[in-house]
Biopython code that builds the backbone (N, CA, C, O; Angstrom):
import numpy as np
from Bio.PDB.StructureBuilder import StructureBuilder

atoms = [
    (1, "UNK", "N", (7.850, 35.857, -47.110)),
    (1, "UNK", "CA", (8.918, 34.931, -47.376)),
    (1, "UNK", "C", (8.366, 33.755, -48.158)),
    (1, "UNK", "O", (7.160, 33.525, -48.064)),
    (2, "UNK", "N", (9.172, 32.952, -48.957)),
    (2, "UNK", "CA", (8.839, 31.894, -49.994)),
    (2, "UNK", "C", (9.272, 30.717, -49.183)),
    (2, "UNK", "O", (10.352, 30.783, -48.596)),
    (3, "UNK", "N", (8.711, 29.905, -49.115)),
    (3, "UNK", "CA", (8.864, 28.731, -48.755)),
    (3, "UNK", "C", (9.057, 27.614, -50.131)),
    (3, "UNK", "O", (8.342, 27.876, -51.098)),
    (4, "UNK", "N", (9.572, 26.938, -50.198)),
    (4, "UNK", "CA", (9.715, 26.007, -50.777)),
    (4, "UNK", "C", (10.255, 24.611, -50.950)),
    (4, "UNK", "O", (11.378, 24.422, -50.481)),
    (5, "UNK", "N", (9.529, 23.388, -51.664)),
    (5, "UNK", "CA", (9.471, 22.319, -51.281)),
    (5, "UNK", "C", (11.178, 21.619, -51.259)),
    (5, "UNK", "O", (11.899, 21.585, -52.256)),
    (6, "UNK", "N", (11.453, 21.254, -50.285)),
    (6, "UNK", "CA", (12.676, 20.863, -50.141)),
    (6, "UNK", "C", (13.316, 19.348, -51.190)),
    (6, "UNK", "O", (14.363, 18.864, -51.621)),
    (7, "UNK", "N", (12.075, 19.156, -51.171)),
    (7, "UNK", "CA", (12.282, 17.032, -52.230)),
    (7, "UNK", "C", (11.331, 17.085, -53.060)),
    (7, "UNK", "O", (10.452, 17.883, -52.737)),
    (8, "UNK", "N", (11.151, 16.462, -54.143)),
    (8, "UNK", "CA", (10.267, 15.972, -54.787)),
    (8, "UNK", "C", (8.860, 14.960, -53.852)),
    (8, "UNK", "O", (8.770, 14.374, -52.773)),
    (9, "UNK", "N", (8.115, 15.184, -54.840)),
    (9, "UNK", "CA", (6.928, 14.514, -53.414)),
    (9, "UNK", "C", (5.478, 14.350, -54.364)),
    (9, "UNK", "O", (5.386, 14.499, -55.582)),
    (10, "UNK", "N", (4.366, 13.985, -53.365)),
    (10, "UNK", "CA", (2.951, 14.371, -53.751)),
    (10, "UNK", "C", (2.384, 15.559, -52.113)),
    (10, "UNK", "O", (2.689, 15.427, -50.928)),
    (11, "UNK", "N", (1.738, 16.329, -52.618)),
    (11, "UNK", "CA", (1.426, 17.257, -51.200)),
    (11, "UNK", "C", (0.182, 16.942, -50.702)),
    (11, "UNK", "O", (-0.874, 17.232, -51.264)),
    (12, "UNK", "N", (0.322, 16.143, -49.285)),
    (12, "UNK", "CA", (-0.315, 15.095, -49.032)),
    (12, "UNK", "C", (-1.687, 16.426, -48.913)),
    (12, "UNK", "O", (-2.597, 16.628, -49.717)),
    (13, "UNK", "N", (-1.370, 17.181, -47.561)),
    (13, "UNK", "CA", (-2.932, 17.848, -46.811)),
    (13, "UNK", "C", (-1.787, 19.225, -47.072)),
    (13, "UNK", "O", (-0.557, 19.254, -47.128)),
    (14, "UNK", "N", (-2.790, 20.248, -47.190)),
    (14, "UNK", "CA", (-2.533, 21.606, -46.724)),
    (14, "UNK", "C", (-3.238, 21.871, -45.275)),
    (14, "UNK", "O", (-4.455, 21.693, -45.205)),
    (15, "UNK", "N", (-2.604, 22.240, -44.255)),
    (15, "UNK", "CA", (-3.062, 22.642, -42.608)),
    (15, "UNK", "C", (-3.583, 24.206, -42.911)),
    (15, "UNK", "O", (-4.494, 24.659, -42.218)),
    (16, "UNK", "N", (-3.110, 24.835, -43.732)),
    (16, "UNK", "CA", (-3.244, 26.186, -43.105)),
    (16, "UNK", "C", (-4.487, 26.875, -43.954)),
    (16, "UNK", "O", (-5.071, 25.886, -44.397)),
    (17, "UNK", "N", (-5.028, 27.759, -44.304)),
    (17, "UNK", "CA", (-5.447, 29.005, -45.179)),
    (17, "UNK", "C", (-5.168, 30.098, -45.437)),
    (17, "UNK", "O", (-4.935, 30.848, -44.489)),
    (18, "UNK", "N", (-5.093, 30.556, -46.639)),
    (18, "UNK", "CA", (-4.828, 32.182, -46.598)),
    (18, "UNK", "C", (-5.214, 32.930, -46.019)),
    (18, "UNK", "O", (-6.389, 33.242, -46.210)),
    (19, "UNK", "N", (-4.545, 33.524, -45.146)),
    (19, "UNK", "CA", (-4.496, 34.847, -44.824)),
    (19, "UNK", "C", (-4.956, 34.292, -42.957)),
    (19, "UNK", "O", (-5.588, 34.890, -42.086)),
    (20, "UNK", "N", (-4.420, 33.196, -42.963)),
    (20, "UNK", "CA", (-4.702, 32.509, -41.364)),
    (20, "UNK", "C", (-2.993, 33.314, -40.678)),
    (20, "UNK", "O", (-2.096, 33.511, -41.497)),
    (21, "UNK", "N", (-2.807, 33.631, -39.410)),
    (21, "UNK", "CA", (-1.685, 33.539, -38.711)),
    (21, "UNK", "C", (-1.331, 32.160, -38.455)),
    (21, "UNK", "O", (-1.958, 31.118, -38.263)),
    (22, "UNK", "N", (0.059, 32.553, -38.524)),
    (22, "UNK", "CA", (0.895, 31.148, -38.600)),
    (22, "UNK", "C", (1.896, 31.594, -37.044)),
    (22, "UNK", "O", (1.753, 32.732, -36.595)),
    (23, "UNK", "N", (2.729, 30.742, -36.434)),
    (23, "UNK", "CA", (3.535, 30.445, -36.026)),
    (23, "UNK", "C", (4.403, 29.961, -36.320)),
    (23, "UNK", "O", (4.388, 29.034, -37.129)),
    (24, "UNK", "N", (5.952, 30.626, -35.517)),
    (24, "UNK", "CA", (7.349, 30.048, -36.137)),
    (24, "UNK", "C", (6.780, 28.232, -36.092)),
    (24, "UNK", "O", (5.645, 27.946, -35.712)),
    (25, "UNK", "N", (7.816, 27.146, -36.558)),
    (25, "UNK", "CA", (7.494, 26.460, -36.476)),
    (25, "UNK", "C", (6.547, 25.032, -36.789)),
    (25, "UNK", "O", (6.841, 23.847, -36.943)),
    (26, "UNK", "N", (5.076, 25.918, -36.796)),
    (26, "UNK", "CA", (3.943, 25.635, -37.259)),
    (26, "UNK", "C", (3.876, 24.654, -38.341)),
    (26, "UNK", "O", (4.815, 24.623, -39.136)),
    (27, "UNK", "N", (2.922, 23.873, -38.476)),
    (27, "UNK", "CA", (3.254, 22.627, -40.249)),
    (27, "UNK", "C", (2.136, 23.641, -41.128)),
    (27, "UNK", "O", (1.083, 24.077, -40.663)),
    (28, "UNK", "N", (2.507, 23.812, -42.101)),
    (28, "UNK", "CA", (1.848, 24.585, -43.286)),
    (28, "UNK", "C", (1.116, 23.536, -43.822)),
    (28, "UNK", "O", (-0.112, 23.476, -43.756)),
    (29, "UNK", "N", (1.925, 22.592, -44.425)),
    (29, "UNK", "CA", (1.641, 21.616, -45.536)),
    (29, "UNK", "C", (2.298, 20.389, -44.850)),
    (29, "UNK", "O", (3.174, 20.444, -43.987)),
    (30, "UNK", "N", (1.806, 19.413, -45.308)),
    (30, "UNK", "CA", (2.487, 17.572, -45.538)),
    (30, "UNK", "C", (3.058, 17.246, -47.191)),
    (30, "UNK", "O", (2.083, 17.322, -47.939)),
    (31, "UNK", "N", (3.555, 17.116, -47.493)),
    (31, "UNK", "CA", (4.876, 16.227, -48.012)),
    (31, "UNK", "C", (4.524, 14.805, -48.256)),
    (31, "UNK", "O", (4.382, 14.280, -47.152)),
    (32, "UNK", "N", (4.316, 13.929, -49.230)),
    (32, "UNK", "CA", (4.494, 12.592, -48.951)),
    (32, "UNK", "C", (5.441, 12.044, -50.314)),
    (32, "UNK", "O", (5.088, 11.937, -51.489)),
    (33, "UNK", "N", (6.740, 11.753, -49.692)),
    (33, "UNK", "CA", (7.477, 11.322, -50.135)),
    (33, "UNK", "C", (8.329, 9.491, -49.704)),
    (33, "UNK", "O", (8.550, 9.172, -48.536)),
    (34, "UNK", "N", (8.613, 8.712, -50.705)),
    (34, "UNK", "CA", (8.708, 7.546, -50.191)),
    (34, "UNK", "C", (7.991, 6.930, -49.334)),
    (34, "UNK", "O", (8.608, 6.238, -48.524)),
    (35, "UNK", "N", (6.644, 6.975, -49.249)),
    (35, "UNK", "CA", (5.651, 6.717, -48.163)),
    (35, "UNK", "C", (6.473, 7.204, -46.603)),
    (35, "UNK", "O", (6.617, 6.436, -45.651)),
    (36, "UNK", "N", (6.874, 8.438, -46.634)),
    (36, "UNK", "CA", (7.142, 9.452, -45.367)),
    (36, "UNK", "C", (6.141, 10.451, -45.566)),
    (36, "UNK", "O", (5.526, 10.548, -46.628)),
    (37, "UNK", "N", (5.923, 11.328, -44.410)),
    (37, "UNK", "CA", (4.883, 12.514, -44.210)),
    (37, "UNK", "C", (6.012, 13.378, -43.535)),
    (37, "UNK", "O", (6.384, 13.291, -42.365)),
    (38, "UNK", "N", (6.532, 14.323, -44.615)),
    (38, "UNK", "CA", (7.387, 15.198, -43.838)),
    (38, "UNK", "C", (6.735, 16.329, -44.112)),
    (38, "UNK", "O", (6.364, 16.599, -45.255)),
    (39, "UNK", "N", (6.481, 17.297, -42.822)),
    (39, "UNK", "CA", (5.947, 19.049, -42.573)),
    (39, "UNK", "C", (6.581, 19.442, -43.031)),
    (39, "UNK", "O", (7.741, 19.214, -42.688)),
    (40, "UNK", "N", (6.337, 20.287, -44.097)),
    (40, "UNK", "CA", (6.313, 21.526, -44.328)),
    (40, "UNK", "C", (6.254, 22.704, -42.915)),
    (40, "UNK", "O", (5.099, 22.760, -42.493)),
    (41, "UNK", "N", (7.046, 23.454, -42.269)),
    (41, "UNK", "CA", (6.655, 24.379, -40.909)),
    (41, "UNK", "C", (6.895, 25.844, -42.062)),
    (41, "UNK", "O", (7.266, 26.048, -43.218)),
    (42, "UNK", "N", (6.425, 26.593, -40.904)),
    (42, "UNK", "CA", (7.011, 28.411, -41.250)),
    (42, "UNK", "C", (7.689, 28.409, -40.641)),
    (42, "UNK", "O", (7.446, 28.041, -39.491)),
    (43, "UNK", "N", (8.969, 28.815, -41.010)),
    (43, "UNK", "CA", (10.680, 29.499, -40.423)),
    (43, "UNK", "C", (10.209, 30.675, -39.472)),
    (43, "UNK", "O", (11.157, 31.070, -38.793)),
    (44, "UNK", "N", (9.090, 31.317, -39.232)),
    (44, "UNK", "CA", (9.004, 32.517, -38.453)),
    (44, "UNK", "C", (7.261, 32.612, -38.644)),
    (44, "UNK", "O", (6.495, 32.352, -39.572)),
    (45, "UNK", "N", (7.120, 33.055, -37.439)),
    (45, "UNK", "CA", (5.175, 33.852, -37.529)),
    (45, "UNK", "C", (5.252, 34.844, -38.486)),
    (45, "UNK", "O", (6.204, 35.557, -38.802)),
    (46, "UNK", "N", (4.249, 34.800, -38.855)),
    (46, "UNK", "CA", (3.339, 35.562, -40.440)),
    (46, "UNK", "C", (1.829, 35.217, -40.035)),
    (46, "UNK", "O", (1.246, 34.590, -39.151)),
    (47, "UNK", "N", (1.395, 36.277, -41.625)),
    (47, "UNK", "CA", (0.252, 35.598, -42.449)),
    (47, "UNK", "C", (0.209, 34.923, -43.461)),
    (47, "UNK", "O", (0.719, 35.441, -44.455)),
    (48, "UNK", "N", (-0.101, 34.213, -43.538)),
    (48, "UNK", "CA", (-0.476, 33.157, -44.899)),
    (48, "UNK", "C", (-0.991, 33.733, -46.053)),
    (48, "UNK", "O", (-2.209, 33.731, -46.231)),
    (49, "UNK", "N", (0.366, 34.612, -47.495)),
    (49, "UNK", "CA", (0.109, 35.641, -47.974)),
    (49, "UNK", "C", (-1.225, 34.356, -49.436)),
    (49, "UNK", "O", (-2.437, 34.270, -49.633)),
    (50, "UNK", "N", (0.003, 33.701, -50.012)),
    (50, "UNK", "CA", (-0.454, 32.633, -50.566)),
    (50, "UNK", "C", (-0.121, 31.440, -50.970)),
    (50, "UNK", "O", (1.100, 31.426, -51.121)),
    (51, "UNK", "N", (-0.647, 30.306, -51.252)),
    (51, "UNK", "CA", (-1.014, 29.026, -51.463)),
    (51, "UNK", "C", (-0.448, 29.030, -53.033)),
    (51, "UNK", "O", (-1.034, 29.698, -53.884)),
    (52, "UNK", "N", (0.797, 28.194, -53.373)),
    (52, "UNK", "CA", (0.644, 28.054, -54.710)),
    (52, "UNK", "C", (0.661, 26.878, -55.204)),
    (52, "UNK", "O", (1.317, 26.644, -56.219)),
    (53, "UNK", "N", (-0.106, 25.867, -54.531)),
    (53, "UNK", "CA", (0.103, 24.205, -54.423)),
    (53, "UNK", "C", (-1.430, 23.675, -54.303)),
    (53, "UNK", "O", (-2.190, 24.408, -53.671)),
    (54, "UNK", "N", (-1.751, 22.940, -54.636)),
    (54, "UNK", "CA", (-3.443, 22.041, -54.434)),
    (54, "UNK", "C", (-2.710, 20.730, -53.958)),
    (54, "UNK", "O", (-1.567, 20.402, -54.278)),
    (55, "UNK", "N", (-3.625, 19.994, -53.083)),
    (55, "UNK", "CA", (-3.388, 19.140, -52.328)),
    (55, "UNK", "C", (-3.559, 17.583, -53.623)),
    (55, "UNK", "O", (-4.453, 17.567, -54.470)),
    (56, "UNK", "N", (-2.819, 16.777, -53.519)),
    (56, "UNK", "CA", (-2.688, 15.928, -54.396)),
    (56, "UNK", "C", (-1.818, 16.474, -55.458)),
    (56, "UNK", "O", (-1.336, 15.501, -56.037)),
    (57, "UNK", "N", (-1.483, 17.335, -55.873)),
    (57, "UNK", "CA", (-0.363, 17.693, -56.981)),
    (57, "UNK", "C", (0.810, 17.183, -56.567)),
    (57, "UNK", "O", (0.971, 17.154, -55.347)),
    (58, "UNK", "N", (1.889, 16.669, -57.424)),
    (58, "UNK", "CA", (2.872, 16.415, -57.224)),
    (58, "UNK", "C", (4.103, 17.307, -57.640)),
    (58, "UNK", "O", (4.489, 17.428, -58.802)),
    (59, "UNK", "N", (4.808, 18.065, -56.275)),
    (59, "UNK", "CA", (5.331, 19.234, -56.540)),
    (59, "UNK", "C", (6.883, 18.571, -56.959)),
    (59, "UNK", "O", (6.971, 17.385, -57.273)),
    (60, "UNK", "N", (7.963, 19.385, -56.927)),
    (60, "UNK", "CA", (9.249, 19.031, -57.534)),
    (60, "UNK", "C", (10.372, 19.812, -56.305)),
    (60, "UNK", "O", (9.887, 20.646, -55.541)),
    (61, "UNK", "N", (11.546, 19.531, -56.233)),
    (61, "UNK", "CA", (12.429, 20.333, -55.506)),
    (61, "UNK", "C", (12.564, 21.491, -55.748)),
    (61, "UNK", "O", (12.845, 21.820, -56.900)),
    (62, "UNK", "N", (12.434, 22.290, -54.912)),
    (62, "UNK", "CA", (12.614, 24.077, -55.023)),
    (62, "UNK", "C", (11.269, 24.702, -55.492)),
    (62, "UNK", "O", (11.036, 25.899, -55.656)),
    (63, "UNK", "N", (10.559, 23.808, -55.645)),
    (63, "UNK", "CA", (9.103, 24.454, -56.035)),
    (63, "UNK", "C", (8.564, 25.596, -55.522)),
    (63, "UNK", "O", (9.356, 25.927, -54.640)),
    (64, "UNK", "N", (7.665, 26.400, -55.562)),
    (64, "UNK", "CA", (7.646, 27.583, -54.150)),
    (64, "UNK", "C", (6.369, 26.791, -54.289)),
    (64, "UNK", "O", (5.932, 26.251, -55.306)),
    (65, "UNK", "N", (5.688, 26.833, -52.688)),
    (65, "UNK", "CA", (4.394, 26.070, -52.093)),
    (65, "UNK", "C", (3.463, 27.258, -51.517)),
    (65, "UNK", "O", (2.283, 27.456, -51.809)),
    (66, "UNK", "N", (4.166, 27.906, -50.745)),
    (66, "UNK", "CA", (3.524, 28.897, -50.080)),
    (66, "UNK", "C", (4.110, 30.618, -49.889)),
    (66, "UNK", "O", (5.253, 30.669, -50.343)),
    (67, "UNK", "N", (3.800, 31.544, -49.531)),
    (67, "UNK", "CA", (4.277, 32.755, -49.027)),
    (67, "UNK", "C", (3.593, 33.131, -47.760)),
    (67, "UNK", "O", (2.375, 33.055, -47.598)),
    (68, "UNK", "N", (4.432, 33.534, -46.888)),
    (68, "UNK", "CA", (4.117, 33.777, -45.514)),
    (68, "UNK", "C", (4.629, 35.459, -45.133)),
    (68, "UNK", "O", (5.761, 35.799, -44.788)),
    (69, "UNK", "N", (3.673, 36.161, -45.279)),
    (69, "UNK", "CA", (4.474, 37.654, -44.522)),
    (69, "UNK", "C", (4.376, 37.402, -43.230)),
    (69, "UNK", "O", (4.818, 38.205, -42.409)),
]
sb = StructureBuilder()
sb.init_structure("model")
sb.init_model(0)
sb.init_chain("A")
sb.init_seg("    ")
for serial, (resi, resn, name, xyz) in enumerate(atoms, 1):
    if name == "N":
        sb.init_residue(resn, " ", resi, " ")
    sb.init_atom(name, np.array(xyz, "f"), 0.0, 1.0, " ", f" {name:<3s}", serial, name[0])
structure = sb.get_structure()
């Protein structure tokens, strides 16, 4: 499944690694928008297929960030 960034932002930390198990829930990534830190979670447990974001880039709305099988 594609995840993707809900707001415009800078992507503060990535939490996870490829090919780590995730949990529903879980924070993938941080978000820093308007000096807020909003998670990024996985909608459902997976693996962490891939990463399409580096930490400090500044992503855009609807961006895809990650894939989670």
């Amino acid at each position: 499944m594609q995840i993707k960034a809900e707001l415009a932002g800078n992507l503060w930390k990535i939490v996870v690694r490829e090919g780590q198990q995730v949990q529903a829930d879980e924070t993938l990534m941080i978000l820093e928008s308007m000096k807020m830190e909003i998670p990024v979670t996985a909608p459902s447990a997976g693996r962490v297929a891939k990463i399409h974001a580096r930490e400090g880039e500044t992503v855009q709305e609807g961006q895809l960030l990650i894939e989670v099988d």
